[in-house]
N, C-alpha and C positions, 0 to 999 in steps of 0.2 A: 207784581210784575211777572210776566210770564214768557222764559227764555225756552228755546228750543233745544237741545244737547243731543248730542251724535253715542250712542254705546255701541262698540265695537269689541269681538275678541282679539286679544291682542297674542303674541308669539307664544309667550309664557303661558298662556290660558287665562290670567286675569284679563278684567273686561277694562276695556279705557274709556275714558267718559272725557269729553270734551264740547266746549258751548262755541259754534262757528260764532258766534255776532263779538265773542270774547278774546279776543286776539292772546293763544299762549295761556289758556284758561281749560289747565288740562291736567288730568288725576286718574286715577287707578283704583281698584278693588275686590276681593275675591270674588266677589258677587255683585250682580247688578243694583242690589239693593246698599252694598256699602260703597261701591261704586259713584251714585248715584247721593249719596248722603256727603262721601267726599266733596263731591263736584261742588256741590248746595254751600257748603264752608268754605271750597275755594269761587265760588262765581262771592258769597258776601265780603270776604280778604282783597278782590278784587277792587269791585265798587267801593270799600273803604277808600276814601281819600284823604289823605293826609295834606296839609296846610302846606307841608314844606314841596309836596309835591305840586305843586299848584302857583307858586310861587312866577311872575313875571321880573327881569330885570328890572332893577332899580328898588326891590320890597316891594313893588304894588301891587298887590293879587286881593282876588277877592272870591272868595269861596260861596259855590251855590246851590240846593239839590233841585233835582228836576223830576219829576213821582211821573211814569210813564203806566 
């Protein structure tokens, strides 16, 4: 999969990384390189989905991956 990410200098002078298509999918790092490494661990924490989060009223949910 291949996501697009915005790196930006930010106030402080660390660079902020953030993926527009990831709603709130947003990290920091002294360098664009660890910057960009953060990002990678929070875009995968992101996509993790968890069962309880998925959940429909009533228990019925049903969990599914979709490989884009």
């Amino acid at each position: 999969m291949k996501l697009k990410i915005v790196l930006e200098k930010g106030m402080d002078g660390y660079i902020v990384a953030h993926c527009p298509a990831l709603k709130g999918c947003v990290t920091q790092g002294r360098t664009e390189e660890e910057a960009m490494n953060n990002l990678k661990e929070a875009i995968e924490l992101y996509l993790e989905s968890e069962p309880e989060d998925t959940r429909l009223h009533g228990g019925r949910y049903k969990v599914c991956e979709l490989a884009l």
